[in-house]
Residue, then its C-alpha position, 0 to 999 in steps of 0.5 A: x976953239x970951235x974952228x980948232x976942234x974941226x981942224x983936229x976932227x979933219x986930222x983924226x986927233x979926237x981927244x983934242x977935238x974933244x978938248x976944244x968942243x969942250x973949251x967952246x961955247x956948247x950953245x953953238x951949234x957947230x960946237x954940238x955938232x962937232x962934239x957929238x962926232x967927236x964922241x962918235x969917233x971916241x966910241x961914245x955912242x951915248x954921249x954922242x947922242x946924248x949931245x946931238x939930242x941937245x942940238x935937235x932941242x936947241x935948233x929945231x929947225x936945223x937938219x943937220x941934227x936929224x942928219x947926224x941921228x941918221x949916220x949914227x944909226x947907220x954906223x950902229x947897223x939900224x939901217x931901218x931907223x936911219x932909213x926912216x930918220x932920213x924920209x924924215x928929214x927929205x920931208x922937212x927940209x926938200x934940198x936933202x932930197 
């Protein structure tokens, strides 16, 4: 179901994204990931955060999670908290540098 959910997220068809993510293992770490776009793009900002909160818990040393914290905060006009998310984020993993 996984792969499903990013193929509606790439067609814009976000309930059924959302019903994939939802349907797929929520331990995977791109199915937390692609939830919490999901919910990003349904203007769910907390539950967005909410879930890629739980990915940065599951997979701590993933920055991927750091990464998306980052867009929502931009998406959310903190430029700042975005900006001081991403010196975060060069500074533990170099290649986003």
């Amino acid at each position: 179901f996984k792969g499903l959910g990013w193929t509606y997220l790439d067609r814009n068809r976000n309930r059924e994204a959302q019903d994939s993510f939802l349907r797929a293992d929520s331990n995977e770490k791109m199915v937390i990931l692609g939830l919490s776009e999901t919910y990003s793009r349904l203007n769910k900002p907390q539950e967005a955060s909410k879930i890629n909160e739980k990915g940065e818990v599951q997979f701590p040393e993933s920055p991927e999670f750091m990464l998306q914290k980052a867009f929502f905060e931009i998406k959310n006009r903190e430029p700042q908290k975005a900006e001081i998310i991403l010196k975060q984020l060069t500074q533990k993993s170099p290649d986003y540098s």
